[in-house]
N, C-alpha and C positions, 0 to 999 in steps of 0.2 A: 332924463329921456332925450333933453335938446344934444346932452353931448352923445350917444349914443348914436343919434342920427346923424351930429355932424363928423363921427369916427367912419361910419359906415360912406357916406361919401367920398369923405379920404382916401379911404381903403378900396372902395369900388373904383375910381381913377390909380389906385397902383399900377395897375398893367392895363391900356388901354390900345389899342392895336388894331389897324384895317391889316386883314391879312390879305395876300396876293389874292386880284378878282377877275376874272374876265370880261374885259370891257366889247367884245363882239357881239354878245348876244343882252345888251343893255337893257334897248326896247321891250325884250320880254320877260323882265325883273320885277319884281314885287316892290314899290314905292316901301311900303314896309312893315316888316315884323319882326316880331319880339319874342324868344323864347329861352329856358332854362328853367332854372329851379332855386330856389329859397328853402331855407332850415332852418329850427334852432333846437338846440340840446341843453342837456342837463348831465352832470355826472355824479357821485358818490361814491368814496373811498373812505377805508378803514382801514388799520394795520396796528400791529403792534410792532412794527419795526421800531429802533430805537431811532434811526433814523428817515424822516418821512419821505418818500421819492416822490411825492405826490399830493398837491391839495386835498384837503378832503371835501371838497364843494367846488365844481364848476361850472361855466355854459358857455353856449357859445352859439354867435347867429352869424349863419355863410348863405352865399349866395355864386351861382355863374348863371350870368345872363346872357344872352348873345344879339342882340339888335343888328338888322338886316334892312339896310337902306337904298334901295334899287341892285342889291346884290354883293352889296361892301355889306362884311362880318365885321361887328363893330364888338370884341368883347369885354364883358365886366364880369369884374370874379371880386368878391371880397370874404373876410373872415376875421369875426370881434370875440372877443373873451374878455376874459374881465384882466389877461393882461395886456392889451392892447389900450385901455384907459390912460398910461402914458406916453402913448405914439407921439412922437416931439416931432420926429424928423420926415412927415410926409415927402412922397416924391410923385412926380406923374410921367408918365410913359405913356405916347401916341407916335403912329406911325402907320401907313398905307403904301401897298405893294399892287397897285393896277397892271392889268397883263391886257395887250391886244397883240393875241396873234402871236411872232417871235419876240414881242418888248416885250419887258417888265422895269418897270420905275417904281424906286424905292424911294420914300420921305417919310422921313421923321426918323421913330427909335427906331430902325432896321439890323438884322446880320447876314452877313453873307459871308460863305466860306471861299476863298481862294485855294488855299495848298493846306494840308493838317500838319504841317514844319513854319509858314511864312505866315497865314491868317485865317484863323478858323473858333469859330463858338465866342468870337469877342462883336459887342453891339455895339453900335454908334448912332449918333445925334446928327443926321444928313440926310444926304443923298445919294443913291444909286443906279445903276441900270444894268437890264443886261439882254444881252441879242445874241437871238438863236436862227438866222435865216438857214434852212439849210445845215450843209457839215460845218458852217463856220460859229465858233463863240467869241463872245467877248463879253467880259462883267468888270465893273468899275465903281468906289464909291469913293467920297468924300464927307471926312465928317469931324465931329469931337467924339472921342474914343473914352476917355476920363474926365469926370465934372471933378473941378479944383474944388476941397474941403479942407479949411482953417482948422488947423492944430487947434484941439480944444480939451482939455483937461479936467474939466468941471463936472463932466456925467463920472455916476459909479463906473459907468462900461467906457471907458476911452475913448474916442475918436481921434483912429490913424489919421495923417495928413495926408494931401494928394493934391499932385501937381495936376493943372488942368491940359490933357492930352490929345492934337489933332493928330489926325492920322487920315491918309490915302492911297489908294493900291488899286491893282487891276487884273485878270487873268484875259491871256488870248488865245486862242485854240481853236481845233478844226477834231472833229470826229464823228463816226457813225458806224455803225452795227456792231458795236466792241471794238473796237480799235479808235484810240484817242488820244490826242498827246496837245498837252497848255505849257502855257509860258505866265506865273506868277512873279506880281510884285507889292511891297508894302514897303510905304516908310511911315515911322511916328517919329514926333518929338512931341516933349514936353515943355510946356512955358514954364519959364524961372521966376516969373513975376507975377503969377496966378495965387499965389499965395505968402503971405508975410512971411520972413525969415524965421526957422524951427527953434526956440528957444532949449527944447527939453535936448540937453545933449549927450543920451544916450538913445535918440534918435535917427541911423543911419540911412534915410532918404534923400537921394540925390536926384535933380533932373538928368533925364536920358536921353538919348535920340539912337534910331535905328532902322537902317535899310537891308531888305531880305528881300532875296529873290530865288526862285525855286521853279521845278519843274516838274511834271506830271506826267504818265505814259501811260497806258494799257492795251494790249492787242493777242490776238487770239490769231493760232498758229494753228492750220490744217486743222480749223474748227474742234480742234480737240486741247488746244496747248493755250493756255492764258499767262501772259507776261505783265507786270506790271508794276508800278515803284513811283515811289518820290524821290526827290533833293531838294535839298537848300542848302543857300549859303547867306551867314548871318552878318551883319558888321554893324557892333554895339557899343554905343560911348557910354557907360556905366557912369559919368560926370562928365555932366557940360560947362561945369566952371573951370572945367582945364581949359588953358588957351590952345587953340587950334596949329598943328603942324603940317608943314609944307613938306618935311623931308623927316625919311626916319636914318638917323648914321648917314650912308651915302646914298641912301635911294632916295628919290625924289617920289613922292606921291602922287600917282597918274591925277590929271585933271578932274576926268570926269569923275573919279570913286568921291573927289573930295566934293564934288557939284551935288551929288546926292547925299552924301552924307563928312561933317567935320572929322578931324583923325585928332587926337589927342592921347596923352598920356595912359586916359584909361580905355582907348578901345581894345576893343578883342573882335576877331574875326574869327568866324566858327563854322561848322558846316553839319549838317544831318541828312539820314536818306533810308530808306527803307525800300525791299523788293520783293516779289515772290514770286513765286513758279508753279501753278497748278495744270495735273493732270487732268482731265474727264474723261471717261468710257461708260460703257452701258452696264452700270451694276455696279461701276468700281469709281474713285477720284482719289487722290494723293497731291499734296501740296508741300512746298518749303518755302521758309522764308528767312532774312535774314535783314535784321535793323540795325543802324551804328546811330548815335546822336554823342558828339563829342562831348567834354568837360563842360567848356563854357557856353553852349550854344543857346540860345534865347532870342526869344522875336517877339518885340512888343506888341502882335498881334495873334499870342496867341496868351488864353486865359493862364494854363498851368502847361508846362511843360519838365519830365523828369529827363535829364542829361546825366552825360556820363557814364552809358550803359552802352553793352553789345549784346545783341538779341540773336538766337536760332533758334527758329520754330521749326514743327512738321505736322502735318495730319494727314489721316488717312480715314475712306470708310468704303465699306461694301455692303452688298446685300447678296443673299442668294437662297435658292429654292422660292424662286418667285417671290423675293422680298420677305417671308416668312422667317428669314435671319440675317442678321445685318450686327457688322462690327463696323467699331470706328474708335480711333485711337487717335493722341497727340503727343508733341512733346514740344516743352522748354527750357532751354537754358542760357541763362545770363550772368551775365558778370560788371561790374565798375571798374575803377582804379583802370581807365584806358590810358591816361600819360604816365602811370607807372607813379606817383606822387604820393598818394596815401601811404600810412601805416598799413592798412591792411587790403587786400581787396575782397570781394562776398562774393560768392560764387552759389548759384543758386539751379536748381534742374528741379520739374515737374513734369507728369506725365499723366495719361491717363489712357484707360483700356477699357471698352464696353460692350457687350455682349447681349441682343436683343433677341429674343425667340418669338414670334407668334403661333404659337406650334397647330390652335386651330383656333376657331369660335368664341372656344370658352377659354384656350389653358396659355397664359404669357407672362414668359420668365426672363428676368434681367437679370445681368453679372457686370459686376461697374467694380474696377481696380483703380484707385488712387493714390499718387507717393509722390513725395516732394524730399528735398535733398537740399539743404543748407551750411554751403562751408565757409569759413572767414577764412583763405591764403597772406600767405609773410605778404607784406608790400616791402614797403621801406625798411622794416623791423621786425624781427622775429619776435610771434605771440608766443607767450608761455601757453601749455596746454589748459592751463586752470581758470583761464580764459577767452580761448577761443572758443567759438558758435562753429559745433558739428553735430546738427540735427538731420534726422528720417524719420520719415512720417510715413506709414502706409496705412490707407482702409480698403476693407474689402465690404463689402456689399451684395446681398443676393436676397432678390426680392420675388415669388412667386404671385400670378393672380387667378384666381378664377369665376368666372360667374357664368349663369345661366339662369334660361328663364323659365318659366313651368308655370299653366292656371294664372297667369295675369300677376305673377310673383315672380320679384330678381332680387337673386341670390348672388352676395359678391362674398367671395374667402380671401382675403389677403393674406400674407405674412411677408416677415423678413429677418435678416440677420447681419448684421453690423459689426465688423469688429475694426478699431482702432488700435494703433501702437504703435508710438514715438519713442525713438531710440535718440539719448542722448548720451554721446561719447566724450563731453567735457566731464572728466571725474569730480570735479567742483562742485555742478548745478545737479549732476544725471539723480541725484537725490530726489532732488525738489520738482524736476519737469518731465523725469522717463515714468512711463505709465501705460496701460490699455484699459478700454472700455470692449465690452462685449453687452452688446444691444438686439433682445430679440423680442419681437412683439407680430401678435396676428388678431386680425379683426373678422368678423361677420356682420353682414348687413342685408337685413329682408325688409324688402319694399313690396307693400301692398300695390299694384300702380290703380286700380281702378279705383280703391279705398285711400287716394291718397295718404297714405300710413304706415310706416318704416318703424324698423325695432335696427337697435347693432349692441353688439357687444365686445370688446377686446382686452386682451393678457398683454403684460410687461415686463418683461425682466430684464433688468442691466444691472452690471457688476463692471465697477471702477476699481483698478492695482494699482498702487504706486510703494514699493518696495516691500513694506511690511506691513502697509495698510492696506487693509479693501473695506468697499462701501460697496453694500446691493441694496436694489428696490425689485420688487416684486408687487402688482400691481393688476387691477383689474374695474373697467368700467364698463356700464350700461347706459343707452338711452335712448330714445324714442321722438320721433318727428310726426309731425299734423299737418295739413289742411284743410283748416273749416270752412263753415259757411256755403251759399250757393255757388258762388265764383272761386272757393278758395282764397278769397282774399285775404284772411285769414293766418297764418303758418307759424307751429310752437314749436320749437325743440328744445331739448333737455339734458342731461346726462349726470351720472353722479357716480363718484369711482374711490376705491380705498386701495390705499400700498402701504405694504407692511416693510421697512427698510432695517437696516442692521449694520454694523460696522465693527470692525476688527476691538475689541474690547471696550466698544461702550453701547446705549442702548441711545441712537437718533432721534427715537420717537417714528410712528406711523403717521401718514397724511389722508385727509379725507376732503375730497373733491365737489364741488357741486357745479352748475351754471344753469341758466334756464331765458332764452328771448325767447322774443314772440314780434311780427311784425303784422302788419293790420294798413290796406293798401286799399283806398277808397275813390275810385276815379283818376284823378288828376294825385290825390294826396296819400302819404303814405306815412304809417306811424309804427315805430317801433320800441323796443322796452327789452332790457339785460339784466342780469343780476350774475355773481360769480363767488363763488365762498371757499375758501383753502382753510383748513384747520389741522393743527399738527399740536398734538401736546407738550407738555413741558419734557425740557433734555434733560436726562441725567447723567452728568459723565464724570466719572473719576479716575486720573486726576483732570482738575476744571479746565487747565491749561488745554487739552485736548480738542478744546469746543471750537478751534480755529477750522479741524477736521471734518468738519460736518457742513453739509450744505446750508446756504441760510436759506435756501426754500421747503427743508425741511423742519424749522423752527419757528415758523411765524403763521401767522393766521391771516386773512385779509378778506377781504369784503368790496365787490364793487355794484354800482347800478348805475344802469342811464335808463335816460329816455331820450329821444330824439324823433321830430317831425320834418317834413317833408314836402311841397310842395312843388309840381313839373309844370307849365306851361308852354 
């Protein structure tokens, strides 16, 4: 129990955070309170899978608390299971973001976004600020961006190395009513002595350093036309154990580039930018865009970034017959291979098409068109056919609804129909991966509303093709919902459902369905309870080989329960 409590501690300081407070209205802040909620659960699994995806016994005790001290949110969240009994590596995170007025001052573990190319969604261990007087901005931080962690080889699960990483940057800018344009900066570097020399040498971590600077716009044209984009330009020393160059060939290297950042053997300087062009009108809007991020473009301040791509978007939507119908459509297409370098380049195009009716009260029908278009182009080398990726994917979709209400009863009729089909034109795989599904299912559902009390029931049918094989299920479930008691606090629902499935010369076996919670909500506390049951009989297929064809959710049985409580203060 001592270590139980002292996990739950640990873990309650993982994420500990003052979030931005306003400090003008201080005087009339509550000295303090404390509120959230506490849990703990229980779960139970069964399977006769041969392989188990899952314990068959767990729990687990969570909590989010929020403590409120003269009007700083002070949060704790935690979350114990019985795998968390070898937590080794605790860490703690605190940080307070006070606001008066146009300031805000950032300390401790803070983020702030500058530019989504230059520094954006990375956290640091500092300080920041930022000032809103007016049209005018400016935000600035300084901090430690990466904690240095010793190459350590001893755990089953690894531990990457990591050089320990300062970094500081700032944005300045002026805007108001939609129209706004900043000037972004970030540099990081890495310490080379933050951590002992990497013995494993298949290890390729090198210390880095990196200055980006970028730019921001947006502005609205005759109140109807919106402009807007980024850039940046990157400059990265991929290795800082290259020694530092004055000159490259006959150019000499401007002063100042080298004042901000060294030039060596492995920089690379890059650039990225993105823009777009939206229309608005009254019932209508249309927009284009258009993204470039070179090969090598990278900015130490930003978490993940994919390079290498050229982006063209478009969308569009309307409505009309006073909103009663409304389309809206998009498109994408991208490609790699922008220095022409690759063996191949991928060429890729999405779209999509949608169709909204509300036709009145009760009757609303959707049509929703999806395709995507996958092709690998010659780059440097012509691909044999028997290997190149030239995929089409299209689904269609069309989904009706209806409901109405009559004597203190509502009546909803669903349906739909789904159909998929991927065309693949590499004659190699088109075997293994060209297919369509045809999916159509409709439901009923009547709610008592004064008897708190609901009955539903629904059909299924899909059928999967893939050359000379097809697989159908045909399907059908019932169930029913409650709430008891005076207050209702009470609520039980149910359902239980059987499908009879078949496949191109062998027999799958049928599935039979169950589930059943119930929740139970007592004041402040709330208690709940689940169970779930899948049973499918034994397969018989000949020849045995075959049994790869068959779903394995049609072969297995399984069994789950929880319970889990509850506590809000």
């Amino acid at each position: 129990m001592k270590k139980i409590f002292s996990i739950i501690t640990v873990l309650a300081l993982n994420i500990f955070g003052l979030h931005a407070q306003d400090l003008t209205n201080l005087k009339e802040q509550k000295p303090f309170h404390l509120s959230g909620s506490i849990g703990a659960g229980t779960d139970y699994y069964s399977s006769n899978e041969p392989d188990m995806t899952r314990d068959p016994f767990s729990w687990n005790l969570n909590g989010n608390l929020t403590a409120s001290i003269y009007g700083f949110s002070i949060p704790l969240s935690f979350v114990v299971n019985q795998y968390s009994t070898s937590y080794t590596t605790p860490f703690t995170q605190f940080g307070m973001s006070p606001t008066y007025k146009w300031l805000t001052v950032h300390l401790g573990y803070r983020s702030m976004s500058l530019n989504p190319f230059v520094f954006d969604g990375q956290s640091f261990l500092g300080g920041g600020i930022e000032l809103r007087p007016g049209k005018f901005r400016f935000s600035g931080f300084y901090g430690r961006i990466n904690k240095a962690i010793t190459e350590d080889t001893t755990f089953d699960h690894r531990i990457e190395p990591q050089y320990s990483r300062i970094g500081y940057g700032f944005k300045i800018g002026a805007g108001n009513d939609g129209n706004e344009f900043s000037l972004s900066f970030f540099h990081g570097k890495d310490d080379k002595g933050s951590i002992p020399p990497i013995k494993d040498s298949l290890n390729t971590l090198k210390p880095q350093e990196n200055t980006a600077v970028g730019g921001a716009w947006s502005y609205r044209l005759f109140k109807v036309l919106t402009f807007s984009g980024d850039v940046a330009f990157s400059l990265l020393n991929r290795d800082m154990n290259f020694e530092s160059l004055d000159s490259i060939g006959h150019y000499e290297v401007p002063k100042f580039v080298r004042t901000f950042s060294p030039i060596n053997y492995s920089t690379v300087f890059s650039y990225s930018g993105r823009t777009q062009l939206g229309l608005t009108l009254k019932g209508f809007n249309i927009s284009g865009g258009y993204q470039r991020i070179q090969p090598d473009y990278m900015s130490l301040g930003t978490i993940y970034m994919v390079n290498d791509i050229e982006t063209y978007s478009g969308n569009f939507g309307t409505n009309l017959f006073r909103g009663h119908l409304n389309l809206n459509g998009s498109f994408n297409a991208q490609h790699n291979n922008l220095s022409k370098a690759l063996i191949s380049e991928l060429q890729t195009m999405a779209g999509n098409f949608s169709i909204n009716a509300n036709l009145n009260q009760h009757w609303n029908l959707n049509l929703n068109v999806n395709g995507a278009n996958v092709y690998q182009k010659d780059g440097t080398m012509a691909i044999d056919e028997d290997v190149r990726m030239n995929q089409l994917m299209m689904n269609y979709a069309f989904s009706p609804s209806f409901n109405t209400y009559a004597a203190n009863k509502q009546h909803t009729v669903t349906a739909s129909i789904n159909y998929t089909d991927l065309v693949d034109r590499n004659p190699s795989t088109k075997d293994m991966t060209a297919g369509n599904n045809i999916n159509v299912n409709g439901t009923y559902d009547l709610q008592f509303i004064e008897k708190y009390f609901g009955i539903n029931t629904g059909i299924n049918y899909s059928v999967y093709s893939q050359k000379d094989y097809e697989y159908q299920s045909t399907g059908i479930n019932v169930g029913a919902n409650i709430q008891l008691l005076k207050q209702h606090q009470l609520s039980v629902q149910g359902n239980v459902g059987y499908f009879l499935n078949k496949s191109t010369g062998d027999t799958p076996g049928n599935n039979t369905t169950f589930s059943l919670s119930s929740s139970l909500t007592a004041g402040k506390s709330s208690f709940s309870l689940y169970g779930s049951y899948i049973l499918t009989p034994p397969v018989n297929l000949d020849p045995l080989d075959k049994i790869s064809l068959v779903p394995t959710a049609v072969r297995t049985k399984n069994f789950s329960a929880g319970i889990q409580y509850t506590c809000q203060f």
